[in-house]
py3Dmol code that shows the C-alpha trace and the ligand (Angstrom):
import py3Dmol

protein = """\
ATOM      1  CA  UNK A   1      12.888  24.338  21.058  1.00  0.00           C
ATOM      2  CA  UNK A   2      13.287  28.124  19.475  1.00  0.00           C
ATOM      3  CA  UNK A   3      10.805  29.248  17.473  1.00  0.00           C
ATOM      4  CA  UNK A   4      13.198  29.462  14.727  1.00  0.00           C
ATOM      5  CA  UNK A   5      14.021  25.428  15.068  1.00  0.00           C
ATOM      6  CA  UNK A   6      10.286  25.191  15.075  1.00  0.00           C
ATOM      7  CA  UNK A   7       9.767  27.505  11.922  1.00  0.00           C
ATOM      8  CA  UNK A   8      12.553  25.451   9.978  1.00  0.00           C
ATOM      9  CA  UNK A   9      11.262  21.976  11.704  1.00  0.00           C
ATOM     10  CA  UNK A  10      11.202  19.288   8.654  1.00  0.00           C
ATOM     11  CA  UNK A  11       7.410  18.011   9.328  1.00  0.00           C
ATOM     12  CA  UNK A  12       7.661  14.864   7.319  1.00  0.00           C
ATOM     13  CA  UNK A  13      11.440  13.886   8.182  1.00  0.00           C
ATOM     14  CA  UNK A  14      10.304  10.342   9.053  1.00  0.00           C
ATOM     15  CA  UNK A  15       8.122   8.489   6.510  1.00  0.00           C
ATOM     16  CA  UNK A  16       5.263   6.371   8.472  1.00  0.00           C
ATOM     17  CA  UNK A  17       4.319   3.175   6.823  1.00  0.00           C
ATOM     18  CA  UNK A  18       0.359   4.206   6.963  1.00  0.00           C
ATOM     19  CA  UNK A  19       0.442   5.743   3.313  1.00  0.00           C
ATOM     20  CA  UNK A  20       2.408   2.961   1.689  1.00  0.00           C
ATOM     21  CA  UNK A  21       0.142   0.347   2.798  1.00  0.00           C
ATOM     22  CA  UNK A  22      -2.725   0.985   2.385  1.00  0.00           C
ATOM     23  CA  UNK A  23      -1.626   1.906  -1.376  1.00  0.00           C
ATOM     24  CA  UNK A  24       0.426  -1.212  -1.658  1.00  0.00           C
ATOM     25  CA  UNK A  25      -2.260  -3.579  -0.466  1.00  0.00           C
ATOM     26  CA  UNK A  26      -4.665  -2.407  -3.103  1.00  0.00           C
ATOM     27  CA  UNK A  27      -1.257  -3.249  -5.345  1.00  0.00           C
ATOM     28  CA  UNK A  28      -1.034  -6.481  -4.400  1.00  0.00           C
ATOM     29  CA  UNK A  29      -4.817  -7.841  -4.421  1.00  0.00           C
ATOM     30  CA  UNK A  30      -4.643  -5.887  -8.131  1.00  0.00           C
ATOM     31  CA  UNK A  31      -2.158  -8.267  -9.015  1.00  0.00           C
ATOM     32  CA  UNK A  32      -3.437 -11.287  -7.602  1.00  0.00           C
ATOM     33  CA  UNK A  33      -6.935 -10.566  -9.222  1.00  0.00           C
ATOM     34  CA  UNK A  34      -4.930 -10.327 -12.514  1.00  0.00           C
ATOM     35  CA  UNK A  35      -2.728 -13.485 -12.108  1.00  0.00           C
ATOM     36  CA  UNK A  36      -5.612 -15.563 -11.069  1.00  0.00           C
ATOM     37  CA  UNK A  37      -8.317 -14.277 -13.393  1.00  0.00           C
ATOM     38  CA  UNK A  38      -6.021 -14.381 -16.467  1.00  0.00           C
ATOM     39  CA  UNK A  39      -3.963 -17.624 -15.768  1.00  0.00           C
ATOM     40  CA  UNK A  40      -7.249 -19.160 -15.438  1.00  0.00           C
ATOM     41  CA  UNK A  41      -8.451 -18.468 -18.433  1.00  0.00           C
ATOM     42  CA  UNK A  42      -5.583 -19.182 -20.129  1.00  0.00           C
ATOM     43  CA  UNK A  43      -5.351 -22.442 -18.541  1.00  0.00           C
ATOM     44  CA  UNK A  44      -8.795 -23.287 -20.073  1.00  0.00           C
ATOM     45  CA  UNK A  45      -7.791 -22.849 -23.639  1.00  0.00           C
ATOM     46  CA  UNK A  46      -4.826 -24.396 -23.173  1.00  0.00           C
ATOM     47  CA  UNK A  47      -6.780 -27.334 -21.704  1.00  0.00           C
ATOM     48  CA  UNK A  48      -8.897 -27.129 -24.707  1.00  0.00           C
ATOM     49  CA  UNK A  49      -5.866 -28.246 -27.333  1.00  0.00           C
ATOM     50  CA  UNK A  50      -6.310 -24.638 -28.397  1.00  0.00           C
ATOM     51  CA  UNK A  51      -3.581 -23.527 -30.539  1.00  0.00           C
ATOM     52  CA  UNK A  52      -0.185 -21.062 -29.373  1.00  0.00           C
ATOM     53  CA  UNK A  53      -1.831 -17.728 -31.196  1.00  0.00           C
ATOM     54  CA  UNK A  54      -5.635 -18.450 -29.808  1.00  0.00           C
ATOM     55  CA  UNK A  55      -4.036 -18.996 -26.138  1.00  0.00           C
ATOM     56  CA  UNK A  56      -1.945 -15.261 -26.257  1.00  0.00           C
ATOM     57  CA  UNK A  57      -4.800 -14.129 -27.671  1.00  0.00           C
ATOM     58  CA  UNK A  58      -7.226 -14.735 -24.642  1.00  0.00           C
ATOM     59  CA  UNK A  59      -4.450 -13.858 -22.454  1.00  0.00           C
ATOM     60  CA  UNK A  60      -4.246 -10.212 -24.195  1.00  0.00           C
ATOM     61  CA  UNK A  61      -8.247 -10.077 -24.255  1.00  0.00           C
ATOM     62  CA  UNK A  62      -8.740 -11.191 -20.200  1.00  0.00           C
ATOM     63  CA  UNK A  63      -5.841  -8.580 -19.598  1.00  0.00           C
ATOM     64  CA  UNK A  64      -7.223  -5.654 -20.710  1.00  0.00           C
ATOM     65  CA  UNK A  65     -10.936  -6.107 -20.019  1.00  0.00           C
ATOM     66  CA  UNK A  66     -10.050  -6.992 -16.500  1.00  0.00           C
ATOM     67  CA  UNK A  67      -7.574  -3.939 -16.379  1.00  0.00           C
ATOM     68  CA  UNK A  68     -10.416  -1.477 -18.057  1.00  0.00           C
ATOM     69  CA  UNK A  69     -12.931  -2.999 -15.162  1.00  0.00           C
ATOM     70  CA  UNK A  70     -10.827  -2.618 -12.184  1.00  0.00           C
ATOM     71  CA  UNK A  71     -10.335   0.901 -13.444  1.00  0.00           C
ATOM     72  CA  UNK A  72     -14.029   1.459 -13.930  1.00  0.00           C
ATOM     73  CA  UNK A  73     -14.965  -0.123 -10.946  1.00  0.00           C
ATOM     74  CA  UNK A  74     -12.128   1.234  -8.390  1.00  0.00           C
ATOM     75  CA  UNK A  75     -13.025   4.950 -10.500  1.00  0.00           C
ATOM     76  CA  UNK A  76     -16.872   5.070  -9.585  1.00  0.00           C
ATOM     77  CA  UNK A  77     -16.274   3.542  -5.997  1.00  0.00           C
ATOM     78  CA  UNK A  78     -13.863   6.107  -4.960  1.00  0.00           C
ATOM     79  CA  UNK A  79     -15.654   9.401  -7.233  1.00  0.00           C
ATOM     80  CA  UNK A  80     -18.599   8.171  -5.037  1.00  0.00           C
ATOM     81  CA  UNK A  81     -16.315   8.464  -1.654  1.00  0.00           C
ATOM     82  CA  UNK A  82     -15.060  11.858  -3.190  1.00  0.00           C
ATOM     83  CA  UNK A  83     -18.512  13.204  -4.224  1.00  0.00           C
ATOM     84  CA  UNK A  84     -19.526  12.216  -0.423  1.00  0.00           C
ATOM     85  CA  UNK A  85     -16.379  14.268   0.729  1.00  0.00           C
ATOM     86  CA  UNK A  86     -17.250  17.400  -0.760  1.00  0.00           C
ATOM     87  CA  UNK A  87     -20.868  17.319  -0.080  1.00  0.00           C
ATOM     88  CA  UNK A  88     -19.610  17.496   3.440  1.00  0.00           C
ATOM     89  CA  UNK A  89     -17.144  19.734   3.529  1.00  0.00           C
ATOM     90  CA  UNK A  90     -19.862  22.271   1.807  1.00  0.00           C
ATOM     91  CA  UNK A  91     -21.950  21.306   4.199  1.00  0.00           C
ATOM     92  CA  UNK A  92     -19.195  21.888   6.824  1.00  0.00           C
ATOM     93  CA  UNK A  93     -18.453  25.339   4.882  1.00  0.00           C
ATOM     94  CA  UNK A  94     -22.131  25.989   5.113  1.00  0.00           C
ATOM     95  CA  UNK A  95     -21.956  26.044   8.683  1.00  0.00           C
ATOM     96  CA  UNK A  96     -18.633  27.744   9.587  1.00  0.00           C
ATOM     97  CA  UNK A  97     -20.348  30.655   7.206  1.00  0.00           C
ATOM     98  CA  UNK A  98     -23.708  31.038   8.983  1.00  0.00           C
ATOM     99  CA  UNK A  99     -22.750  29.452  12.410  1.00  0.00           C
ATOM    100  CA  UNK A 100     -19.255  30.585  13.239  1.00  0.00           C
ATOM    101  CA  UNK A 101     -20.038  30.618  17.023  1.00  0.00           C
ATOM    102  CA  UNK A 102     -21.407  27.217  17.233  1.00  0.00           C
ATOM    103  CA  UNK A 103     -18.320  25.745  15.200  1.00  0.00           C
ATOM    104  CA  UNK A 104     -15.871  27.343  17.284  1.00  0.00           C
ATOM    105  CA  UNK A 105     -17.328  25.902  20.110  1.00  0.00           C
ATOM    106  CA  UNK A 106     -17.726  22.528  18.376  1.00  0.00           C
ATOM    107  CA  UNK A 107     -13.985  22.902  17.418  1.00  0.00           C
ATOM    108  CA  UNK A 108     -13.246  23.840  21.158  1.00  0.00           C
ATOM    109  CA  UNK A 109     -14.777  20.554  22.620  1.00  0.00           C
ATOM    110  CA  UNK A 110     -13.366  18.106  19.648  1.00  0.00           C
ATOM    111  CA  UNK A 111     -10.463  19.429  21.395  1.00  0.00           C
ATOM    112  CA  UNK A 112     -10.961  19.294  25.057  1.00  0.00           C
ATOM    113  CA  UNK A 113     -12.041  15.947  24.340  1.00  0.00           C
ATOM    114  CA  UNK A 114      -8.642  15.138  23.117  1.00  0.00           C
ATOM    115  CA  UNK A 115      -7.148  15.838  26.499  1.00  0.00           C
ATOM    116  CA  UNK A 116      -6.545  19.950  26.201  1.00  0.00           C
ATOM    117  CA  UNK A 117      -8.025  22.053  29.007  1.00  0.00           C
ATOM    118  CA  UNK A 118     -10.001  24.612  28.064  1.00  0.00           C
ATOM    119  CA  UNK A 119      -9.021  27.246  28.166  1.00  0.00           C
ATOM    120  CA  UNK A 120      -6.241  26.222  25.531  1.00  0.00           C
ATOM    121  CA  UNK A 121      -8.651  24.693  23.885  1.00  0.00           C
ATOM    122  CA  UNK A 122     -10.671  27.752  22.753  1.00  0.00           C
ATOM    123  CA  UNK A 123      -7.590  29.308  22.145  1.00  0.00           C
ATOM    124  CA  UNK A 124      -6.034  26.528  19.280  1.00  0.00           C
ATOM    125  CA  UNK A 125      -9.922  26.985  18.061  1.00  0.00           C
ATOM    126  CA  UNK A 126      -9.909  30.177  17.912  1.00  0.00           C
ATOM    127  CA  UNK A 127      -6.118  30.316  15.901  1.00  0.00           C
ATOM    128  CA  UNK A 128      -6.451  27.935  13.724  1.00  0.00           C
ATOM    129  CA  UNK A 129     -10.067  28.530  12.858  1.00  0.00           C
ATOM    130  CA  UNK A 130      -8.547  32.222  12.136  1.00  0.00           C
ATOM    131  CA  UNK A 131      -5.942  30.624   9.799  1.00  0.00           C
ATOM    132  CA  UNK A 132      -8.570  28.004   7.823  1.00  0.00           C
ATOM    133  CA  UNK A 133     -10.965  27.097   9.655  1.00  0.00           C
ATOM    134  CA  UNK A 134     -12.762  24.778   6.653  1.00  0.00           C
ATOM    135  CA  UNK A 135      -9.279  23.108   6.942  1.00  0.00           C
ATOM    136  CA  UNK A 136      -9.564  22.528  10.979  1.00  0.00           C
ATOM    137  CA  UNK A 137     -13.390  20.893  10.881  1.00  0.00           C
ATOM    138  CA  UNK A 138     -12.148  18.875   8.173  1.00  0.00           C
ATOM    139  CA  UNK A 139      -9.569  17.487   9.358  1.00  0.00           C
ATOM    140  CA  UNK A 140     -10.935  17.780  13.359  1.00  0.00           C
ATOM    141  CA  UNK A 141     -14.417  16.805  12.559  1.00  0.00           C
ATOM    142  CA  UNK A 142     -14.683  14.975   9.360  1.00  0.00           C
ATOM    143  CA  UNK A 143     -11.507  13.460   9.849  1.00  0.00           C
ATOM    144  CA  UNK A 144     -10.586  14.119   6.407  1.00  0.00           C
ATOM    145  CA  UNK A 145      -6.289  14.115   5.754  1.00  0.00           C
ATOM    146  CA  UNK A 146      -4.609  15.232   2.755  1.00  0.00           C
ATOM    147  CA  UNK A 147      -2.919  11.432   3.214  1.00  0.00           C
ATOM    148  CA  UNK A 148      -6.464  10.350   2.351  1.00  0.00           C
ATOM    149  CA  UNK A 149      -8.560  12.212  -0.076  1.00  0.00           C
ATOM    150  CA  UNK A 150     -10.486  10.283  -2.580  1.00  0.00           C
ATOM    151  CA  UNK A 151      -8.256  10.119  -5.763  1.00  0.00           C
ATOM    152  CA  UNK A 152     -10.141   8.359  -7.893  1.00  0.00           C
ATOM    153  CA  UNK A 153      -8.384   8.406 -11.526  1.00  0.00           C
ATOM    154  CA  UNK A 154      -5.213   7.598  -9.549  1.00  0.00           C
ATOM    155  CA  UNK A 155      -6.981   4.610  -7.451  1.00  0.00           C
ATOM    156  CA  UNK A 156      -8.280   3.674 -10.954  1.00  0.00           C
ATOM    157  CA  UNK A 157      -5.194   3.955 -12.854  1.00  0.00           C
ATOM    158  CA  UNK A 158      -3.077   1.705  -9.464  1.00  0.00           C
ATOM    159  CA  UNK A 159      -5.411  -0.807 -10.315  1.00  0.00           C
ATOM    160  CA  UNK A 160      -5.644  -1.105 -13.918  1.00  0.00           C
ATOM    161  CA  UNK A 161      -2.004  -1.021 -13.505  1.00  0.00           C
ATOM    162  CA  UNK A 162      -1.687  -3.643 -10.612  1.00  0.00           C
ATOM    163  CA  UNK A 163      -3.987  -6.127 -12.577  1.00  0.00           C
ATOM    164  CA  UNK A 164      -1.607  -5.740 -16.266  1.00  0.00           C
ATOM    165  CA  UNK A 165       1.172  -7.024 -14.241  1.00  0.00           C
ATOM    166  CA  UNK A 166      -0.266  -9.639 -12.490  1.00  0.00           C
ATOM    167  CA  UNK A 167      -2.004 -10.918 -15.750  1.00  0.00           C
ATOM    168  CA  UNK A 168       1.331  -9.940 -17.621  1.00  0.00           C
ATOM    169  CA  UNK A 169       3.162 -12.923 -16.159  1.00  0.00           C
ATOM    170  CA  UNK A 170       0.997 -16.066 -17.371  1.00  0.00           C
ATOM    171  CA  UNK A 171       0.447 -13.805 -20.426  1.00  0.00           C
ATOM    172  CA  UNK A 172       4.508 -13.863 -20.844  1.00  0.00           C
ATOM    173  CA  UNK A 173       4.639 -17.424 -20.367  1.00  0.00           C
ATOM    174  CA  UNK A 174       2.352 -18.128 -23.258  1.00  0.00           C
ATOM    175  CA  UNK A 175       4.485 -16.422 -25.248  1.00  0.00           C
ATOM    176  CA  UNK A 176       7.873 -17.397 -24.275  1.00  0.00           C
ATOM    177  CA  UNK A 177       7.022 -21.149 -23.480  1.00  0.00           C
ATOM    178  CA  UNK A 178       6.313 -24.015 -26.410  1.00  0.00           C
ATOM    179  CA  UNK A 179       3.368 -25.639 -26.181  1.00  0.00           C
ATOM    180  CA  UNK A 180       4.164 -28.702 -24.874  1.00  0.00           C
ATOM    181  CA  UNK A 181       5.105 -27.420 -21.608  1.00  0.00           C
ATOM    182  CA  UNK A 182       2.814 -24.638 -21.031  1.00  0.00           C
ATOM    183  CA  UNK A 183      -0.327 -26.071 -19.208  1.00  0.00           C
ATOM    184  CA  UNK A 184       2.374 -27.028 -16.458  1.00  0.00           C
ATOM    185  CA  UNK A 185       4.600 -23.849 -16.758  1.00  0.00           C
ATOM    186  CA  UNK A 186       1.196 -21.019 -16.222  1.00  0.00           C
ATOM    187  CA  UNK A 187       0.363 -23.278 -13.282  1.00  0.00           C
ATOM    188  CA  UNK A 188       3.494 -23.421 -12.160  1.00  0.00           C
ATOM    189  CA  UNK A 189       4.351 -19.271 -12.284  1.00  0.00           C
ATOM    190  CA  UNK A 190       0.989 -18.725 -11.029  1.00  0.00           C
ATOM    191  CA  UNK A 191       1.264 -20.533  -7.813  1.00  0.00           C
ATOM    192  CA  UNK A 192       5.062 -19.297  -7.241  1.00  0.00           C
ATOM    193  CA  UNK A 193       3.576 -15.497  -8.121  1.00  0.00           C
ATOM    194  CA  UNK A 194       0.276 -16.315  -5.653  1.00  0.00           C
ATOM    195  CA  UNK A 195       2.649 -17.271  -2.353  1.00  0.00           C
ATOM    196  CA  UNK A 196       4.741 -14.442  -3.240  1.00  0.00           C
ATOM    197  CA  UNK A 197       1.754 -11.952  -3.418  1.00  0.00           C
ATOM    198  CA  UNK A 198      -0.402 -13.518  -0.744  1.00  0.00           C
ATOM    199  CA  UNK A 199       2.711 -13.283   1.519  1.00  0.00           C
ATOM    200  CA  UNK A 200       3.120  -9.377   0.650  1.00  0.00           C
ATOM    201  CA  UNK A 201      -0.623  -8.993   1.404  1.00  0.00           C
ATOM    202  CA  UNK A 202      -0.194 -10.401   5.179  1.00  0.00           C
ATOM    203  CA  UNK A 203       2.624  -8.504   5.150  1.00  0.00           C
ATOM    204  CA  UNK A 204       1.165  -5.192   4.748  1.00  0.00           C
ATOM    205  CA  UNK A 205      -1.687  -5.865   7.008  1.00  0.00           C
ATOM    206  CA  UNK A 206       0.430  -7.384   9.646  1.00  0.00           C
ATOM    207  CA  UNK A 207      -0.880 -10.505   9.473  1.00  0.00           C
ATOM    208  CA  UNK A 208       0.526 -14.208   9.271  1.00  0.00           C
ATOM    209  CA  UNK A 209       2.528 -14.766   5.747  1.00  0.00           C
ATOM    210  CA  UNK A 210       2.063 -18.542   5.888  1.00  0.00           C
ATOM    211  CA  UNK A 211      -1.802 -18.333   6.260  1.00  0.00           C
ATOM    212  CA  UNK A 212      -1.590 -15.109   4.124  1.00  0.00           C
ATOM    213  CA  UNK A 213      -0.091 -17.523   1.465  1.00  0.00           C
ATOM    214  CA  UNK A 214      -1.966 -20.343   1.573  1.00  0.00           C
ATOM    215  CA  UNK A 215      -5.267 -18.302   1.813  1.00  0.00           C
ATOM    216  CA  UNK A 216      -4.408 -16.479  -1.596  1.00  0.00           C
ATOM    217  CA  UNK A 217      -3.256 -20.359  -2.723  1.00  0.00           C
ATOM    218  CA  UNK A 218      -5.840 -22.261  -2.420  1.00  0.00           C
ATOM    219  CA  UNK A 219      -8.433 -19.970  -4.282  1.00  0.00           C
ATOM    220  CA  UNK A 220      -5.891 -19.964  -7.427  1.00  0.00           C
ATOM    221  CA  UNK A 221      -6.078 -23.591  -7.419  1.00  0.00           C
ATOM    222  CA  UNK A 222      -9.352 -23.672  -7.284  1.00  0.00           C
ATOM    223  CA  UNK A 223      -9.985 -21.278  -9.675  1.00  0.00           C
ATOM    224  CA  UNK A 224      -7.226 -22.739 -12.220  1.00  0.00           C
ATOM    225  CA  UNK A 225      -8.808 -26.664 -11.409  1.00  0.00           C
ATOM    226  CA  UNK A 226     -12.284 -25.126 -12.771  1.00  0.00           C
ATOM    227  CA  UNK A 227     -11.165 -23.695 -15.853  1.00  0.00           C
ATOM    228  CA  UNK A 228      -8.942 -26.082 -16.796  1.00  0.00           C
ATOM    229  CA  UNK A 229     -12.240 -28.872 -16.310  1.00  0.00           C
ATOM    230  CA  UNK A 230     -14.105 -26.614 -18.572  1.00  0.00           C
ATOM    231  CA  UNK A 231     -11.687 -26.357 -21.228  1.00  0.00           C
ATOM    232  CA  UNK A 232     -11.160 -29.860 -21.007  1.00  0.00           C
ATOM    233  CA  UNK A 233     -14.680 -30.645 -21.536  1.00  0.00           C
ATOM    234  CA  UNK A 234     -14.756 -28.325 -24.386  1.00  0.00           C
ATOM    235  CA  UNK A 235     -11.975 -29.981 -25.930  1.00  0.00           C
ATOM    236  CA  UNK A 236     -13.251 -33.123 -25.705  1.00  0.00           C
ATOM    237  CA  UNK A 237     -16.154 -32.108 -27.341  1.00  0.00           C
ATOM    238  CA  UNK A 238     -14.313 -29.824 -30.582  1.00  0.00           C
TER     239      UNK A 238
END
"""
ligand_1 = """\
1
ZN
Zn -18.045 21.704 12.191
"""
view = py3Dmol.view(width=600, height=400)
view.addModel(protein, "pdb")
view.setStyle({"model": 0}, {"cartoon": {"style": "trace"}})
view.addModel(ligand_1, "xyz")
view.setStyle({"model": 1}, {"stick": {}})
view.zoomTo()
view.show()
């Protein structure tokens, strides 16, 4: 290749599925969390005889506080793996400033390690520690990529996000379905939404969409079957 193909070389012509799924997986168990967390409670006011306004009304409460604590919780997970990041790379920075020899060597072995002889080695070390050489031991060393750096209000906001729609679709069926036929339509749009989601989730990771299914399944039933005991109860008792 000419160094002029190589200057004008596209470096992200093909798109590798390792940044969409580990972003879409955090999507889909967003969702789920919503669907299951809101549908359930739902399903125990509706259990309870509770009327068409009190029903929406839990659905809009369950939706946004689980929305504002995925978001806090997904926010001070990933601020902590961001915080951890950049006490390293000063740490890394640190070193590079006061111990330039012994990184460059460090740097030199990472890559004779990976298969490069020597000699070529010390020479990529010495080139690209001459271009950024914070950049190289990150990425070399720490195994930090651009791909992925902490974000944490944008993890935060994916899963506030993720959770509004999942809870958004028992929430809709409140308020689009009568009464009469709602206990039976939020189960039913819950369990269609769960296969669909726990499908996508195998999907992503590779895995078996049956058992990824089923897996997801089976906890919304038994999350749904407890609620809608309790509400019972309660209405029983009103
Ligand atoms: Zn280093």
């Amino acid at each position: 290749m000419s160094t002029s193909e190589i200057q004008t070389f596209d470096l992200h012509a093909e798109h590798h599925r390792i940044n969409r799924n580990s972003w879409l997986r955090a999507s889909v168990m967003g969702a789920n969390d919503g669907i299951v967390s809101v549908s359930s409670l739902m399903l125990g006011f509706i259990a309870s005889n509770a009327n068409n306004h009190t029903i929406v009304l839990a659905g809009i409460a369950g939706l946004v506080a689980g929305a504002m604590s995925m978001a806090a919780g997904e926010y001070v997970s990933v601020q902590s793996q961001k915080d951890t990041e950049q006490a390293d790379l000063a740490q890394e920075a640190h070193e590079i400033e006061h111990n330039y020899e012994f990184e460059l060597g460090e740097l030199t072995a990472i890559y004779v390690e990976r298969g490069l002889t020597e000699t070529l080695a010390a020479q990529v070390a010495q080139e690209l520690m001459e271009k950024d050489a914070l950049g190289a031991h990150a990425r070399d060393e720490l195994g930090l990529h651009e791909i992925s750096r902490a974000r944490p209000l944008q993890a935060a906001g994916s899963s506030a996000a993720a959770f509004s729609v999942g809870a958004g679709l028992p929430l809709l069926t409140a308020i689009f379905v009568p009464n009469t036929w709602l206990f039976g339509s939020v189960i039913t749009t819950t369990l269609l939404a769960l296969v669909v989601l726990g499908g996508l989730a195998a999907w992503t990771g590779g895995a078996s969409l049956i058992r990824g299914a089923s897996r997801v399944l089976i906890w919304g039933v038994l999350a749904m079957a407890a609620t809608s005991a309790i509400g019972h109860l309660f209405g029983i008792n009103a």
